[in-house]
Each structure stands twice: as C-alpha cells, then as structure tokens.
C-alpha positions in Angstrom: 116.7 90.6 75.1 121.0 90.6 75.0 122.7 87.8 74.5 123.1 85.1 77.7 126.4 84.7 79.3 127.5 81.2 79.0 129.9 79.1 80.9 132.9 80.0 78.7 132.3 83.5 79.4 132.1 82.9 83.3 135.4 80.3 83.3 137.5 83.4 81.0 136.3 86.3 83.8 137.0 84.2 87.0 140.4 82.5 85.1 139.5 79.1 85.9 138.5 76.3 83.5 134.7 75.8 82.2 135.0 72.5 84.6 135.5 74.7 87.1 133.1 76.5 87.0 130.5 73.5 86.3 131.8 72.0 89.8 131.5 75.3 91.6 128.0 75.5 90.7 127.2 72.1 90.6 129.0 70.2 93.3 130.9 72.9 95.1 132.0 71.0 97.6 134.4 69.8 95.7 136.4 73.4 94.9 138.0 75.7 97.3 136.3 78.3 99.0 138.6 81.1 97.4 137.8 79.7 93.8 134.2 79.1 94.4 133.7 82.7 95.6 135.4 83.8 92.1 133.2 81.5 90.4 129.7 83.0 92.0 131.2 86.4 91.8 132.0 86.1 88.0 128.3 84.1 87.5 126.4 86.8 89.3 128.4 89.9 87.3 127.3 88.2 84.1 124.1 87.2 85.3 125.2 83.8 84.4 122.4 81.0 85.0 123.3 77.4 84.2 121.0 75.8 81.8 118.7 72.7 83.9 117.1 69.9 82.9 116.5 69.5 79.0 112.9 70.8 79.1 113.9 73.7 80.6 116.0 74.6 76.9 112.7 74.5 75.3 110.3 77.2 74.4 107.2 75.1 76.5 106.0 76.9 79.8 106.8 74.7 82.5 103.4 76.0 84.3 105.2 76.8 87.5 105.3 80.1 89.6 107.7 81.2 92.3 107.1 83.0 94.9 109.9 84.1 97.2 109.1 85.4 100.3 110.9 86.8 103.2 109.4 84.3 105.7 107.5 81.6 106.3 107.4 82.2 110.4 105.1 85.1 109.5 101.7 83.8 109.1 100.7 87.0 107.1 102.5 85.6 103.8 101.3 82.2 104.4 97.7 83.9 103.8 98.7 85.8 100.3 100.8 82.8 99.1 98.2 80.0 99.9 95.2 82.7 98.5 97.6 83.0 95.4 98.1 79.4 95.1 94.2 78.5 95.3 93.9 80.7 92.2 96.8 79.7 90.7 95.7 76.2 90.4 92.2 77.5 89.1 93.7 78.3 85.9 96.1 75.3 85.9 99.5 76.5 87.5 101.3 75.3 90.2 103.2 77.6 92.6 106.7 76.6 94.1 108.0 78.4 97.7 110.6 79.7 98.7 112.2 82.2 101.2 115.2 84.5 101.6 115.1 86.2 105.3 115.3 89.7 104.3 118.8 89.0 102.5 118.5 90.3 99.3 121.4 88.6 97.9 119.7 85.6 98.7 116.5 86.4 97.1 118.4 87.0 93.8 120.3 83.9 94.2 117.2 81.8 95.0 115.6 83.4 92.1 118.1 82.3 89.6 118.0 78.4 91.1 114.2 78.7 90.3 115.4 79.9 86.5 117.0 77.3 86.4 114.6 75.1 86.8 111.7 76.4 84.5 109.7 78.3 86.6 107.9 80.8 84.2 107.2 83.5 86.4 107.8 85.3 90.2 106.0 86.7 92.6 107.9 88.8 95.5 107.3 90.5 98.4 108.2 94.3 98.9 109.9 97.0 96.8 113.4 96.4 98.3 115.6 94.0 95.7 118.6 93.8 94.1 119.3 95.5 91.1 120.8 92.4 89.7 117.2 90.6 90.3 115.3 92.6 87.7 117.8 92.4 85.3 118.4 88.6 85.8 114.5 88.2 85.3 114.8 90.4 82.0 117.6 88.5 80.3 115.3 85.3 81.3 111.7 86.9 80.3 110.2 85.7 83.2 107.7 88.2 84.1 107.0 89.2 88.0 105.1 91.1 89.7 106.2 92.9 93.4 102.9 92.4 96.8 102.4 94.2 99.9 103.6 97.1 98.3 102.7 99.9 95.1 105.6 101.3 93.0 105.0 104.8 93.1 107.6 105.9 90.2 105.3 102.1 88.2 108.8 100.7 87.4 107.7 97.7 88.4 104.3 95.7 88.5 102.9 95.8 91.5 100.1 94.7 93.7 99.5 95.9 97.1 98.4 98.8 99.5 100.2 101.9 101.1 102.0 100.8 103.8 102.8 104.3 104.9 99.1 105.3 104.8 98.0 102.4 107.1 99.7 104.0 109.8 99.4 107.0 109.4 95.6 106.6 109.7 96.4 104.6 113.1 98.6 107.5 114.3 95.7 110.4 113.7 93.9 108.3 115.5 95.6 108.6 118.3 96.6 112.1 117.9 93.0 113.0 117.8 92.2 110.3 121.0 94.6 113.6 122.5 97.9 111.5 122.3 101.2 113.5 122.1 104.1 110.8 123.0 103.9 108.0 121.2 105.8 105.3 120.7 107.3 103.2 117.6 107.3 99.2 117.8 108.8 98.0 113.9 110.9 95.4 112.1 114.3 96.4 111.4 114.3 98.5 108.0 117.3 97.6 106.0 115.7 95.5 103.3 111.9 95.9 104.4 110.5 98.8 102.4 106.9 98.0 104.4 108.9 98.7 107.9 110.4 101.8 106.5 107.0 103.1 105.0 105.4 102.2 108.4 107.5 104.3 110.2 107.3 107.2 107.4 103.6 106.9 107.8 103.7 107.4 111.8 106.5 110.5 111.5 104.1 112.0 109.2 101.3 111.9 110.9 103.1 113.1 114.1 104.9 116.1 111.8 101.2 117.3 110.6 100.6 118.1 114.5 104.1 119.5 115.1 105.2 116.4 116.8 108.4 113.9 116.3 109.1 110.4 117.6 111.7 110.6 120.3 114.4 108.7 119.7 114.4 106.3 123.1 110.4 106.0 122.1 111.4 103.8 118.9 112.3 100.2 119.2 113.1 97.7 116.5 112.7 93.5 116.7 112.3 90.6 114.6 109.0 89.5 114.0 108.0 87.4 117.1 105.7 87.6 120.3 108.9 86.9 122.4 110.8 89.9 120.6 107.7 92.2 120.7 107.6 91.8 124.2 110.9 92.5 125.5 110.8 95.4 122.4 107.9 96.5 124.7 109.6 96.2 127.8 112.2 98.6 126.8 109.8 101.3 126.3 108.0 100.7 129.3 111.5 101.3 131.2 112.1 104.8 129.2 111.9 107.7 132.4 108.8 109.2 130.3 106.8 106.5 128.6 104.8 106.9 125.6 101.2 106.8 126.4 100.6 105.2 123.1 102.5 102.9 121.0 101.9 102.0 117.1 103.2 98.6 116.2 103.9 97.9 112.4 102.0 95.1 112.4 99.4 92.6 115.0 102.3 90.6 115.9 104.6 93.7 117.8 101.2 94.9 119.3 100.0 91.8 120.8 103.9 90.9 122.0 103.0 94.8 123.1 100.3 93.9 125.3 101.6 91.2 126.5 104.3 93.0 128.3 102.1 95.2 129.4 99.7 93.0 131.3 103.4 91.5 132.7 104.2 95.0 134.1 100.9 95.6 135.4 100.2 98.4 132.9 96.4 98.6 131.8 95.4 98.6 127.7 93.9 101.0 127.3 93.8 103.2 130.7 97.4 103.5 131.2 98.6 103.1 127.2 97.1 102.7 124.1 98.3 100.2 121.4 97.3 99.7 117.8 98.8 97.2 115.4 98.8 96.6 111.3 97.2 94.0 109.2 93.9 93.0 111.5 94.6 89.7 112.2 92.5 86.9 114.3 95.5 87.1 116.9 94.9 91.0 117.7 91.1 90.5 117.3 91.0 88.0 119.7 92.7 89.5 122.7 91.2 91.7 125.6 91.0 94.0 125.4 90.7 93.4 121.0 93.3 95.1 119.5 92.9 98.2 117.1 94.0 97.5 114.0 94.3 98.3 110.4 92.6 95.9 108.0 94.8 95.1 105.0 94.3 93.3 101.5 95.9 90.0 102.5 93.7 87.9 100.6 93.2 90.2 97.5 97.1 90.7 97.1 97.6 86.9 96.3 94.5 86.5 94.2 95.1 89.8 92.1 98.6 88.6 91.8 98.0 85.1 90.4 95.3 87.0 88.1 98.2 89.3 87.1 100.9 86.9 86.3 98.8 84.2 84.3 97.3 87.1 81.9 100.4 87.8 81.1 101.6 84.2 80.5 98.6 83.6 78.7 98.3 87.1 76.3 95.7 88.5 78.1 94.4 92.1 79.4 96.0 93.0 82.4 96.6 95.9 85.2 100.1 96.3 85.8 99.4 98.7 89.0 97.2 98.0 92.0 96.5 99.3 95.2 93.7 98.1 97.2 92.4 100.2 100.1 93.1 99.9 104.1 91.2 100.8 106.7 90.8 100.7 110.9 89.1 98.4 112.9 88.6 99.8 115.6 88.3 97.7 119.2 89.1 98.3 122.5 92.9 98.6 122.9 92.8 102.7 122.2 91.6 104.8 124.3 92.3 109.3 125.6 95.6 109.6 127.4 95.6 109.0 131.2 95.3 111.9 132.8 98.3 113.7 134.9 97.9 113.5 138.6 96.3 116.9 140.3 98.9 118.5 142.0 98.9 118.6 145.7 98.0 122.3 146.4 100.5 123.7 149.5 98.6 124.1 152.4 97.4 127.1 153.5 
C-alpha cells in the first residue's frame, strides 16, 4: 500500500493554501468556482481523501458496506441491494446506499465520501468504472466486489451472470421461431457494460445466421415505460418493421407492448417481443412476456457472502457467474406471414 497524499501535498499541486483546500472540500461554498475546480482536480490526481470523523483514523471496522448503484428508479437493483442487505445484517453489517446515474466520475467521487466516512467495503454494479476507483479503493484497502456482471480477464471480483449470453439465447429463439428482422430496444451504452453486452449478445446471435441489425431497427432510451414506448414507436414507424424486437431488459419490452397495443399492432401475431431479467411486470401482462430469468436475488446474497469472508479472514470465491435461462410465455410467436400475391387475371 503507497503512501497517502495528504492535504499539504494537494494545497502545493493546486498552489493554494492547506486552508484552502480544507474549505474547498469542506465548505465549498465559500471558494471560487475556479479555485475549487483546482482543488478537486489536484485531490482526485493524488487520490486525496480527507480523513473523517476520529474513529474513522483507527484500525476498528466500522461494520458498514456501500453499495453504489446506478439507480434507484430501477426496481431490479432495489431487489440485489435489499437481498444483500438481508444477509448483510445476518452476519452483523449494515449496508449504506447510494447512486451515481451512470456517471462514472460520480461513482468515484461518491465512493471516496463513503471512505471517508469508514465504510469498510463496496459493492458496485457493472464492469464500467473509473480507473481512478480501483486505485482509490487500493490505497484505502477497502475490498469490493463488481454484480450483474463477470470479469472475463478476473481483474476484479465479481459476482454476476453473462449479460451477453442472456440475449443471445432470447435472439436464437427467435431466429429459430423463423425471424430474420429484428429489432434492438436498449439503454444507452456509454458507461453500462450490461447494455453493451446485451446488444453484443443479440449481433451475435444474428451473425451465427448470417444476419445484422439494421441500423434504423435499433433504438436507445432511458430506462422507463414512458421512454420504452415512444423507443417502440420509432420502430413501429421504420418503412419495414422488425417482426421481432429484443428488449435488454422487462422494462423496454413491456414500454414495447404497450406501444404496440396503442398502434393496434398484435403481440404476438403481428410482432414478437422478448425482454431480460423475468420480472413480475413482464410476467403479468397479456399476453405474458418472454423473458430471460436472471440471478437477482443470488447476486446480492453471494455478494454480502463475498465481502464479509473477506472482512472476516475467511474462504472465499473471488469469481461467480450464476446461470440464466428463458421463460418462455406468450409474447413470441413465428413471423406473420407475407400476403399471397394477387395472381393477374387470366
């Protein structure tokens, strides 16, 4: 472990006073926006975190996990974190939230405030972070441990599933339902490793047949009913529609169906939809919605079970990926079939 940067060092690379830089990151209010920027870009260079409270300077665990998620809006991490926080307090812990809406800088800088306040290890979401985060958590020892996703290159511990394999399975499905334009309903991908591995997983699938998305048959939202459905309202309007769409997850497909029964377009008859995760959402609609079962409940349990052996000097796995598989209801169906031509008379 190298030494820590302190405030001296921070105050000489930013040329300001250690006052300074105890009011920029303390009450910065009270500095300039120019000199306050200096300050945090100095801090995060050195990976500078500011000593907290006096228990914090002591070698006692505080007993405290963070887990810093992208979201709360999506119900899905709700499920891990309160399934990790059950378990958690089985063994005596108590786990602190918070989120960072797929900024990564964010994350980081959240992460540190939790340093700073004794938090003895982290749990994250994804395999997209800063750089700066792991070595932040290094300098710190705080160990972590990276859900909803596997480190293929075991970097760093991880708990989670394929992402990419989920849909895949979805879009041979389809493929083998006799599908052959199919449409793409994701989040945005900048920062969200499981949207990107989605999408790899349906382009794969569609490769293995000699196939390729088009590109007015993919459409990006955030993560909401309301942006599912005008997501799915776009593709509707493309002059050849997709007779299938895969959604990255139960929330795109049911904002999927939803603009279909608005456009009079028939689930399954006229288009096919399957989503990711198998929620009660997709399961309860009608037609039910096809979807891939994931390991939301297993991620936050194996994750608490990770973290604490570690704490505590016990056996652990570093590396685990729990199986997926489809549930199949009744939103997929075969292709509709093209209208008989008229023949000409006579």
């Amino acid at each position: 472990m190298r030494a820590r940067s302190d405030a001296k060092d921070v105050a000489r690379l930013a040329g300001v006073s250690t006052a300074t830089v105890s009011r920029a990151l303390n009450t910065p209010d009270r500095v300039d926006p120019v000199t306050r920027q200096r300050v945090l870009d100095a801090a995060a260079r050195l990976r500078y975190v500011p000593h907290g409270a006096a228990r914090t300077l002591r070698s006692h665990r505080s007993k405290m996990i963070g887990a810093v998620v992208p979201s709360f809006d999506y119900a899905l991490y709700a499920r891990t974190t309160s399934a990790l926080q059950r378990r958690l307090d089985e063994r005596g812990y108590s786990l602190v939230l918070a989120e960072h809406h797929y900024d990564l800088a964010a994350e980081l800088r959240v992460a540190g405030q939790l340093v700073q306040h004794g938090v003895d290890a982290f749990v994250f979401v994804g395999l997209d972070h800063a750089p700066n985060l792991f070595a932040l958590l290094e300098d710190y020892g705080r160990p972590y441990v990276l859900t909803w996703g596997v480190d293929a290159l075991e970097q760093h511990p991880s708990v989670g599933f394929d992402n990419r394999a989920a849909t895949h399975a979805v879009t041979s499905h389809l493929l083998e339902l006799g599908h052959r334009r199919i449409g793409l309903l994701s989040a945005p991908i900048e920062g969200n490793d499981r949207a990107r591995a989605r999408g790899e997983g349906v382009r794969a699938a569609l490769a293995e047949h000699g196939l390729a998305l088009a590109p007015e048959c993919v459409q990006y939202a955030a993560i909401s009913l309301a942006a599912a459905q005008e997501a799915m309202a776009r593709l509707l309007a493309v002059p050849v529609r997709p007779t299938a769409v895969v959604a990255t997850n139960d929330v795109f497909a049911v904002g999927a169906m939803l603009a279909c029964r608005q456009a009079g377009v028939r689930v399954p008859q006229d288009l096919s939809i399957t989503g990711v995760d198998n929620t009660d959402l997709g399961a309860t609609q009608t037609p039910g919605l096809t979807s891939v079962r994931t390991p939301i409940i297993e991620i936050g349990r194996a994750a608490a079970d990770q973290l604490v052996a570690r704490l505590e000097g016990e056996p652990y796995t570093a590396f685990q990926s729990f199986p997926v598989e489809i549930v199949h209801r009744g939103s997929t169906g075969p292709p509709p079939r093209r209208r008989a031509r008229r023949r000409p008379p006579g």
